[in-house]
N, C-alpha and C positions, 0 to 999 in steps of 0.2 A: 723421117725427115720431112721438112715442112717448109714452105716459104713463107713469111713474116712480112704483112706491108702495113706499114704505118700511116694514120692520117694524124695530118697534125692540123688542127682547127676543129670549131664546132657551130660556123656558121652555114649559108646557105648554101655555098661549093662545098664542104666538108659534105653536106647534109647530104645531097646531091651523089656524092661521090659510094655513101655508104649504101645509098638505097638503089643504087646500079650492082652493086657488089653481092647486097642482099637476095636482089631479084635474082640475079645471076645463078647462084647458088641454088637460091632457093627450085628456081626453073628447069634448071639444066645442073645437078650439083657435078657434073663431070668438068665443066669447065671454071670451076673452084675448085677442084680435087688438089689438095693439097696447101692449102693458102689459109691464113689466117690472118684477120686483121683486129688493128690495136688501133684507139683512139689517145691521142696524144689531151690533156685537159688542162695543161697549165700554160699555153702559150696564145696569147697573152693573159694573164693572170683573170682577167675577165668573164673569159669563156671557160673555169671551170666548171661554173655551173650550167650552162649549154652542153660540155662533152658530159658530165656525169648523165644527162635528159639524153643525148643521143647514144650515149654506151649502152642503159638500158634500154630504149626503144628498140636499139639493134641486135645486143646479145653480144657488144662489145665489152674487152676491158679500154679503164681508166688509165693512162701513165701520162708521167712528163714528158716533153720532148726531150730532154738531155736522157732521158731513162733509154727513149728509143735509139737516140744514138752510139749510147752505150752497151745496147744487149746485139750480140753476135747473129742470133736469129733472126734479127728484123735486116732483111733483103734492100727494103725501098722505102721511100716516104713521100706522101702525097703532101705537099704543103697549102693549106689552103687555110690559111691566118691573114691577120693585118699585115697589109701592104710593108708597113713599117720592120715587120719580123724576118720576112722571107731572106734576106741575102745572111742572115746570121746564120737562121736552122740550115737553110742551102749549105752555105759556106761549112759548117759543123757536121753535118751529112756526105757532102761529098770528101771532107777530107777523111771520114774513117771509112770509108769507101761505099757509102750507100748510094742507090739508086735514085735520080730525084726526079718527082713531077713537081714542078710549081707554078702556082697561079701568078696569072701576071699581074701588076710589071716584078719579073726577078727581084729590080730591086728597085732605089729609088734614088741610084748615084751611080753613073759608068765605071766608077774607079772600084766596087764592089762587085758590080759587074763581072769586073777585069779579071776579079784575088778568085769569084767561084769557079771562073770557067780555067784557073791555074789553085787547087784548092793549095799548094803547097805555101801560095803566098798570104799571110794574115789579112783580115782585113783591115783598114785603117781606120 
């Protein structure tokens, strides 16, 4: 069994994030043991071709973000996309019950805000 963390973005926090992760592993793999990370490429549609460049660079896979919300295995999801994205994937993560870091700001309206930090409620 395995824990599953997702990045969702492929710019310079995303980039950032993987090559902490990498090192980590790579240096110490006891404090990886057991972890696997996924690269989220279609959010927003832009940056697939950034996460396909940083999947391979890292020795990542490629999915969507709705892929990673949907597979049981993945634990967490680091969201490091446009500004504009975060309260959606947040909001879609925390309500199937995943783990979320997100880059700030959360989101870009209090009342979004409001529905993540209650995932039960829709967003508007």
């Amino acid at each position: 069994m395995y824990t599953a963390i997702a990045v969702a973005g492929a710019g310079y926090w995303a980039e950032n994030y993987l090559k902490t992760w990498t090192r980590c592993r790579d240096e110490n793999p006891a404090s990886m043991a057991g972890v696997d990370l996924l690269i989220a490429g279609s959010v927003p549609n832009y940056c697939f071709k950034g996460s396909a460049r940083l999947a391979e660079a890292y020795g990542f896979e490629t999915v969507s973000w709705e892929a990673i919300i949907n597979n049981q295995n993945i634990k967490g999801i680091v969201i490091a996309t446009d500004a504009s994205t975060h309260a959606s994937i947040a909001h879609a993560a925390l309500t199937a019950g995943k783990h979320v870091l997100c880059e700030k700001p959360v989101t870009l309206f209090w009342t979004n805000c409001y529905c993540c930090n209650r995932p039960q409620t829709p967003l508007p």
